[in-house]
C-alpha positions as CSV (number, residue, x, y, z in Angstrom):
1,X,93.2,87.3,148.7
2,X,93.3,90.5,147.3
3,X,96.5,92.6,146.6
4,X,96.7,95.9,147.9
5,X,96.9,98.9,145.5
6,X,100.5,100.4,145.1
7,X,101.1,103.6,146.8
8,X,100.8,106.9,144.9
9,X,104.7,107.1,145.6
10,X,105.2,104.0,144.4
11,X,103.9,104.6,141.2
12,X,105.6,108.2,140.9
13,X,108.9,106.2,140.6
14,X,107.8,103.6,138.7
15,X,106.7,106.9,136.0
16,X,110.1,108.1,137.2
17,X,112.0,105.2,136.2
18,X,110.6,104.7,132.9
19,X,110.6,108.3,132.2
20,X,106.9,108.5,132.1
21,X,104.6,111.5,132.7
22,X,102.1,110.9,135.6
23,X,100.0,112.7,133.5
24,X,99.8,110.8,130.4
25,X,99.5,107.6,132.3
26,X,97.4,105.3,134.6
27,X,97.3,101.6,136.3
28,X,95.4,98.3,135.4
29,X,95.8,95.8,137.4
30,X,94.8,91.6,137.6
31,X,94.2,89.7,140.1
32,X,96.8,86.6,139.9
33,X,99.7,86.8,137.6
34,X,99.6,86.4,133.9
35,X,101.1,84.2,131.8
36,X,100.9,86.1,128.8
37,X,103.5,88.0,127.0
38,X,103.3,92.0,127.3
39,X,103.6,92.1,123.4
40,X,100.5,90.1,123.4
41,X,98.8,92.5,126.4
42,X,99.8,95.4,124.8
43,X,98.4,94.3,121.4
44,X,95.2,93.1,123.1
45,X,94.7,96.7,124.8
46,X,95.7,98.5,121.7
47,X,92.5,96.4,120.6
48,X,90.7,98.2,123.6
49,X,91.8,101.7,124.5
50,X,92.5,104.2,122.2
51,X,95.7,106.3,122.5
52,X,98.0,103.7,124.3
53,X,101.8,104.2,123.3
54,X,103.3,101.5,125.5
55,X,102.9,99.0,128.6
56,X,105.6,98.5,131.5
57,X,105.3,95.5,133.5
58,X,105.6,94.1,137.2
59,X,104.2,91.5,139.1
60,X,104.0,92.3,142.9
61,X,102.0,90.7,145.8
62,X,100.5,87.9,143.9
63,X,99.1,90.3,140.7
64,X,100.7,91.8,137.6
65,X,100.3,95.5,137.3
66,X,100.5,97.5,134.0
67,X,101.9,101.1,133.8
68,X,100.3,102.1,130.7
69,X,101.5,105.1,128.8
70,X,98.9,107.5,126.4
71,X,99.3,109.9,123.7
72,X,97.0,112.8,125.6
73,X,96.5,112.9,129.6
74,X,94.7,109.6,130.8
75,X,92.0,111.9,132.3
76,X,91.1,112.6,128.1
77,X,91.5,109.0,127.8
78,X,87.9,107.1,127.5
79,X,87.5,104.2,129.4
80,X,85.0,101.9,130.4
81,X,82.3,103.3,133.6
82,X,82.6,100.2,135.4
83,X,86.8,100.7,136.2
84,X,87.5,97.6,134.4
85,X,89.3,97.0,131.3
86,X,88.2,93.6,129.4
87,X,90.9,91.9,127.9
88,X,90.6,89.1,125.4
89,X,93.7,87.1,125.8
90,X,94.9,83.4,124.6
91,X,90.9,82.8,124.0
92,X,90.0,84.3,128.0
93,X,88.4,87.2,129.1
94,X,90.9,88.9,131.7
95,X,89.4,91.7,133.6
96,X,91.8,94.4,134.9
97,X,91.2,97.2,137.6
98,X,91.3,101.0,136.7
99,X,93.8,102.7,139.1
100,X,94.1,106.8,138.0
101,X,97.4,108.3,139.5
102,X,95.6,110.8,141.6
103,X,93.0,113.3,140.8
104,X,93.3,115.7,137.7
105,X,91.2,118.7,138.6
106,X,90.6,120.8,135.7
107,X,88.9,124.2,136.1
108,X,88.1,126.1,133.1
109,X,89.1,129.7,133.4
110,X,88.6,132.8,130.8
111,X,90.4,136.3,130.9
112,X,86.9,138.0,130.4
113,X,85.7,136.1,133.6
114,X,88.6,137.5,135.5
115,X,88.2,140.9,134.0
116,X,84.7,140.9,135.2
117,X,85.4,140.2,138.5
118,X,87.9,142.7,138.7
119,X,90.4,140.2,139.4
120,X,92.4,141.5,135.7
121,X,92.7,145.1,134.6
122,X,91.2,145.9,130.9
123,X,94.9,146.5,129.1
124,X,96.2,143.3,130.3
125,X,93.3,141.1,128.3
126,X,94.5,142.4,125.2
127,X,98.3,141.0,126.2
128,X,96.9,137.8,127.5
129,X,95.3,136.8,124.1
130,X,98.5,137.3,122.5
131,X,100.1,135.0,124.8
132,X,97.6,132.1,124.4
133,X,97.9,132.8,120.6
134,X,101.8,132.2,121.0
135,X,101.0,129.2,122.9
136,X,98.9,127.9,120.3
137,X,101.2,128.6,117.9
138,X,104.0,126.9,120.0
139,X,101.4,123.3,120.4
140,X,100.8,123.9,116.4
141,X,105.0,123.7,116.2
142,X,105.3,120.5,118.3
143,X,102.3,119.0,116.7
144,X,104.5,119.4,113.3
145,X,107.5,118.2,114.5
146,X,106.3,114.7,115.2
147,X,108.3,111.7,113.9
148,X,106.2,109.7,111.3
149,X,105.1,106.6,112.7
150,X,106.7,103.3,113.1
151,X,105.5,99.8,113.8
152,X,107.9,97.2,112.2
153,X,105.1,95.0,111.3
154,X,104.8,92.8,108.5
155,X,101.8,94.1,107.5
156,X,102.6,98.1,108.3
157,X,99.8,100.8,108.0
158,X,99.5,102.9,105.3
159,X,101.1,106.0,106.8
160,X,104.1,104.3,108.4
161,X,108.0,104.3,106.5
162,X,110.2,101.1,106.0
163,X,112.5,100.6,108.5
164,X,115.2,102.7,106.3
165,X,113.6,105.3,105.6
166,X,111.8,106.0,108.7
167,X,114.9,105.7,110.9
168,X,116.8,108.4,108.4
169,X,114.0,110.6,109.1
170,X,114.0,110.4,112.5
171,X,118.1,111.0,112.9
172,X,117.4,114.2,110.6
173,X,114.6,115.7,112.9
174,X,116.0,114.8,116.1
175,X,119.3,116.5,115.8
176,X,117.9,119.7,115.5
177,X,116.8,118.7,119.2
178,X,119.0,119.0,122.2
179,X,117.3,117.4,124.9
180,X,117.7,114.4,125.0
181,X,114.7,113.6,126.9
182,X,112.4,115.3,124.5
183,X,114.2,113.2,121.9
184,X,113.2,110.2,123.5
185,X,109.7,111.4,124.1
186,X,109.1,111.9,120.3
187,X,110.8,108.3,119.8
188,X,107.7,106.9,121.8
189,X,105.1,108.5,120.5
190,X,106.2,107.4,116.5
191,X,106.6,104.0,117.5
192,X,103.7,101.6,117.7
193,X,103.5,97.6,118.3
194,X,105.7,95.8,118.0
195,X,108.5,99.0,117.6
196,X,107.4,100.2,120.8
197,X,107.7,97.0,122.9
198,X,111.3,96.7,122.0
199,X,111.8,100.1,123.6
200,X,109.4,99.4,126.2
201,X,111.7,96.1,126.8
202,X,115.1,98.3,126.6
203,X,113.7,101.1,129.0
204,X,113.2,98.3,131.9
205,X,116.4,96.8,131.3
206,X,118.8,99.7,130.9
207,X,116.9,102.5,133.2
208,X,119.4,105.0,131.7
209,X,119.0,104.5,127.9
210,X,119.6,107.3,125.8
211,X,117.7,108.3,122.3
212,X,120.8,106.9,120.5
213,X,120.3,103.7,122.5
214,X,116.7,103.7,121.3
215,X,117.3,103.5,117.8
216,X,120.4,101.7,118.2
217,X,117.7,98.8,119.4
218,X,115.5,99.2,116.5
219,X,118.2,99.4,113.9
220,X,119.4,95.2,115.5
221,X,115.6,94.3,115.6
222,X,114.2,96.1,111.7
223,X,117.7,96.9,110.1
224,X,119.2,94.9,107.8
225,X,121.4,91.9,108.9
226,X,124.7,92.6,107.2
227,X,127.6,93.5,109.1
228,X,129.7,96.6,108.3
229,X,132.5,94.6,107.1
230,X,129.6,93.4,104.5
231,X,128.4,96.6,103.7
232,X,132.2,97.6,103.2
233,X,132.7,94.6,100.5
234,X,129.1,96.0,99.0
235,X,129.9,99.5,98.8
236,X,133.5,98.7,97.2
237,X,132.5,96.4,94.6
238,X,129.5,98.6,93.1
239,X,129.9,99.6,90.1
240,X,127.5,101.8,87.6
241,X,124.9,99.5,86.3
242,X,124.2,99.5,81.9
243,X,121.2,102.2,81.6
244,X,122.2,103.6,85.5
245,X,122.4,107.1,84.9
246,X,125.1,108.6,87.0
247,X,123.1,110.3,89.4
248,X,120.9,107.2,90.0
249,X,124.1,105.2,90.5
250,X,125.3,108.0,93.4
251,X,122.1,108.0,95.2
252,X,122.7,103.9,95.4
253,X,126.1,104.6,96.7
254,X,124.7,106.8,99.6
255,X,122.3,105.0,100.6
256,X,124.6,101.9,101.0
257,X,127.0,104.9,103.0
258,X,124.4,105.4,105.1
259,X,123.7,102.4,106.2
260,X,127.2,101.4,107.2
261,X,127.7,104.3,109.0
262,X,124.9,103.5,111.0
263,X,126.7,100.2,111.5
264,X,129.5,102.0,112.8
265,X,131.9,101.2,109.7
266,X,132.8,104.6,108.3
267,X,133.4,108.1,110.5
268,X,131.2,110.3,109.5
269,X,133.9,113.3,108.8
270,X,134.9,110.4,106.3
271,X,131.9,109.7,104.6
272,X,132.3,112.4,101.3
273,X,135.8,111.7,100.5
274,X,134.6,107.6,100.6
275,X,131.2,108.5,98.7
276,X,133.5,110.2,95.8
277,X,136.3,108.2,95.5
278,X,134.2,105.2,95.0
279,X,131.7,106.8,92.5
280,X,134.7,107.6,90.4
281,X,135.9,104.4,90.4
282,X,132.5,102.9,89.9
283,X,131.5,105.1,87.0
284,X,131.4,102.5,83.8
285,X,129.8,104.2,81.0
286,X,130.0,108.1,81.6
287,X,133.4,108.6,81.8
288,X,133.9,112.1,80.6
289,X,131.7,113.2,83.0
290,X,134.5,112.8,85.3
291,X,136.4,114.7,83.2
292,X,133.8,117.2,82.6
293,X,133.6,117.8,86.3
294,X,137.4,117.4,86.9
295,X,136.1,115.3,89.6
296,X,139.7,113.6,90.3
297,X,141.1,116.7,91.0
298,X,138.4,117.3,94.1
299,X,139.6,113.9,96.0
300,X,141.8,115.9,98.2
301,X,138.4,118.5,99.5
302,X,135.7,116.3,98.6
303,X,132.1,118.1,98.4
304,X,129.4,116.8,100.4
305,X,126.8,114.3,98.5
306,X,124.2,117.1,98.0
307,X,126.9,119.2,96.7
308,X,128.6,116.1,94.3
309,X,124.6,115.6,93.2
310,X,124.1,118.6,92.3
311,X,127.3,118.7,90.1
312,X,126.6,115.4,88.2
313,X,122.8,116.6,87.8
314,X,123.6,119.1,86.1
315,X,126.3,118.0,83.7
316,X,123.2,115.1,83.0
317,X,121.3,118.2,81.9
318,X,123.2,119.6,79.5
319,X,124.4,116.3,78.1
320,X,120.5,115.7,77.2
321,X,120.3,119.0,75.6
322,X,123.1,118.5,73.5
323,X,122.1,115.2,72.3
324,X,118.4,116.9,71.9
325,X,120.1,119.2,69.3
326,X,122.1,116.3,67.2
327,X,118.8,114.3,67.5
328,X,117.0,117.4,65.4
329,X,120.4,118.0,63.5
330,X,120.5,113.9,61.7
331,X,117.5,114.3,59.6
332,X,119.1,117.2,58.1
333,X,122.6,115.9,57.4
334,X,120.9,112.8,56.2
335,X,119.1,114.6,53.8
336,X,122.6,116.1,52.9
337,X,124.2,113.3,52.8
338,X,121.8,111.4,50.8
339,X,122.1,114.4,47.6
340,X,125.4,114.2,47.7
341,X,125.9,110.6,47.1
342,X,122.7,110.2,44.6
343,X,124.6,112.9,43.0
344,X,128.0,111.1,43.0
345,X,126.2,108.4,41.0
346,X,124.5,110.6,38.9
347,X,128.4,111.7,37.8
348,X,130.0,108.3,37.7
349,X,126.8,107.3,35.3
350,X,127.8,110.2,33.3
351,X,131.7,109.2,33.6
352,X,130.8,105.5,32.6
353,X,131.4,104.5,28.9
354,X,132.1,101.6,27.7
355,X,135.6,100.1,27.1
356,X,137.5,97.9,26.0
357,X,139.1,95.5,28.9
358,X,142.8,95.7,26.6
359,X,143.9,96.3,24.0
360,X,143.9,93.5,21.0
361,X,147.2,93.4,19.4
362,X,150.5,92.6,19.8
363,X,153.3,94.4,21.7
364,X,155.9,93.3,19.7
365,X,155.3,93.7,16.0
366,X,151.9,96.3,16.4
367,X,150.0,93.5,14.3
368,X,146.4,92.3,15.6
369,X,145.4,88.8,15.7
370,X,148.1,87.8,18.4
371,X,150.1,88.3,20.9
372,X,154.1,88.8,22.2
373,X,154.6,85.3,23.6
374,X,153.5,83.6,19.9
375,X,154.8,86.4,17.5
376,X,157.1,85.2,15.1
377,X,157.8,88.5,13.6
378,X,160.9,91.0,13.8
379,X,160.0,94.0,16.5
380,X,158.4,97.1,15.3
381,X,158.2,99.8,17.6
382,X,156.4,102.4,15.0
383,X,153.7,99.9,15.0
384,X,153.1,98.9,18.6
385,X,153.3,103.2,19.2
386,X,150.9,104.0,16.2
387,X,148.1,100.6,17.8
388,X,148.7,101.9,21.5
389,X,147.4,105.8,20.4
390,X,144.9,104.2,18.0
391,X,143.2,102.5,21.2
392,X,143.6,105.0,24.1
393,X,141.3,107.6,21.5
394,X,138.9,105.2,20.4
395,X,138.4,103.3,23.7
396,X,139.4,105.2,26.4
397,X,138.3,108.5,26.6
398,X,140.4,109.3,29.9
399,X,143.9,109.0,28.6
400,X,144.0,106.2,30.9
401,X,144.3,102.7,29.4
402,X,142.8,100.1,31.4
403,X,144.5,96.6,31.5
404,X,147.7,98.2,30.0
405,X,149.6,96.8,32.3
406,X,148.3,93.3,32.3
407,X,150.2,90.6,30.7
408,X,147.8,90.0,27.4
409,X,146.6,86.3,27.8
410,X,148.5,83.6,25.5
């Protein structure tokens, strides 16, 4: 038998409990209830029906019913004549029953149409247009501020984000929204299988979820696995890597920061004085940039990480010019120093002459042909004098005699 159709008040608050526009949405419906998963009937109708964001499920009255959620208002939505929709699931063909939530009438009306009929003076066309083209303009806005999209998947399309990135993009854009409603409206529409099931999961669990408990969902099913208490060990023990420039070694630091905050380790209002204490600490190999930057002395007001990249940016900068200029300077001082020391053995050559090692006669008597230790004659000073002169102007030219000092061998 049959199940009766839901009531168009019944499906109002089924739209109204998982915050879904009438509008944007419509019913399927199967005869029987299925025994597949709604991650696999929502994949399956992806396959199908263009513009689908998501799928809420309930099975009533002997039949599962789908609340299926679209980009654009179902009545833009193309779908097949014959108000069935023909899923292929677990290797059957499951038909599934259009129900529209009542009847969209769309009447296309022009200003010139009303102006013509008298129904509009003249003067107030001109006003109109500028309204519609403030309008557009306010559609062109929204269109912009979309969130990139998001699927999770192994396999993710070519315009999706990682999980990191993606989610750091999304906090950014959505806190310049208030409403929180609108927040989670643009969480939807950037999610797509299986990203938006979890939501879709979370929404009929928790009626009341808010955008923070959106993302708090996807950040335990796509975020990494370590707990804060990890990512506190992590983000103590870095340290600047060998080659890690200091400004590649800060943007690894915040992006482990960022992470555990999203964990819920660090306060935010925390977050710069922790990002600069640890990067001095964990600077290796560019110490006087600390110095440079008087960077200890800033612990007590910390600057923000754009600020503190900034800062270290620029001292990189002008630490590559001025190794620029020595790099252009060392050819010339090699030159330099290269004349100078061919020409400091161009003098010693000059300096050279040949000498004798010591001299060859004895210190006792002045007599050659032996020395102190075997001489057996009486000590003449006047000779020993007269040989010692005799030697320093014949063999060294310096004044200097070389060997004087030795002991002359026995």
């Amino acid at each position: 038998m049959a199940s009766e159709a839901p009531s168009q008040v019944e499906i109002t608050d089924w739209c109204k409990k998982e915050d879904i526009r009438p509008s944007h949405a419509l019913l399927l419906k199967a005869d029987g209830i299925l025994t597949d998963t709604t991650e696999d009937i929502l994949i399956a109708l992806a396959k199908t029906v263009q513009h689908i964001m998501s799928v809420s499920r309930r099975e009533r009255d002997v039949a599962t019913q789908l609340l299926c959620e679209f980009e654009k208002e179902a009545s833009d939505v193309v779908l097949p004549s014959s108000g069935e929709v023909s899923l292929k699931l677990g290797g059957r063909h499951v038909p599934l029953k259009i129900n529209r939530l009542g009847v969209v009438v769309k009447n296309r009306v022009r200003i010139q149409d009303l102006v013509e009929k008298g129904l509009m003076p003249t003067t107030q066309e001109k006003k109109n247009a500028n309204q519609l083209g403030e309008a557009l303009a306010r559609c062109t806005l929204n269109s912009s501020r979309k969130l990139r999209p998001f699927s999770g998947s192994k396999t993710p399309a070519k315009d999706e984000d990682v999980f990191d990135t993606w989610i750091e993009l999304a906090k950014g854009q959505l806190d310049e929204e208030e409403n929180d409603q609108e927040k989670r409206k643009r969480i939807r529409e950037a999610l797509r299988p299986p990203a938006a099931n979890i939501i879709s999961d979370l929404r009929r669990d928790q009626q009341a979820a808010t955008s923070e408990d959106y993302l708090g969902a996807l950040e335990l099913a796509f975020g990494g696995t370590e707990s804060a208490t990890e990512l506190h060990v992590l983000f103590h023990s870095s340290h600047q890597k060998q080659g890690e420039t200091p400004s590649e070694y800060l943007t690894r630091l915040q992006d482990i920061l960022r992470r555990l905050i999203r964990k819920g380790g660090v306060e935010k209002e925390k977050k710069d004085g922790l990002l600069l204490s640890q990067f001095i600490k964990g600077i290796l190999y560019d110490e006087m940039l600390l110095f440079n930057l008087q960077l200890k002395e800033k612990v007590s007001q910390p600057p923000t990480y754009l600020q503190l990249l900034r800062m270290v940016r620029r001292e990189e900068a002008e630490q590559m010019v001025k190794m620029s200029h020595r790099s252009v300077d060392a050819p010339k001082k090699e030159a330099k120093t290269f004349h100078q020391s061919a020409g400091s053995k161009e003098v010693g050559e000059k300096r050279k002459t040949p000498t004798n090692s010591r001299p060859n006669f004895c210190y006792k008597c002045g007599l050659e042909g032996h020395y102190k230790g075997k001489c057996p004659n009486e000590p003449d000073v006047e000779k020993v004098n007269s040989a010692l002169i005799k030697f320093i102007h014949q063999g060294n030219g310096t004044g200097h005699l070389r060997g004087a000092a030795q002991k002359p061998k026995e």
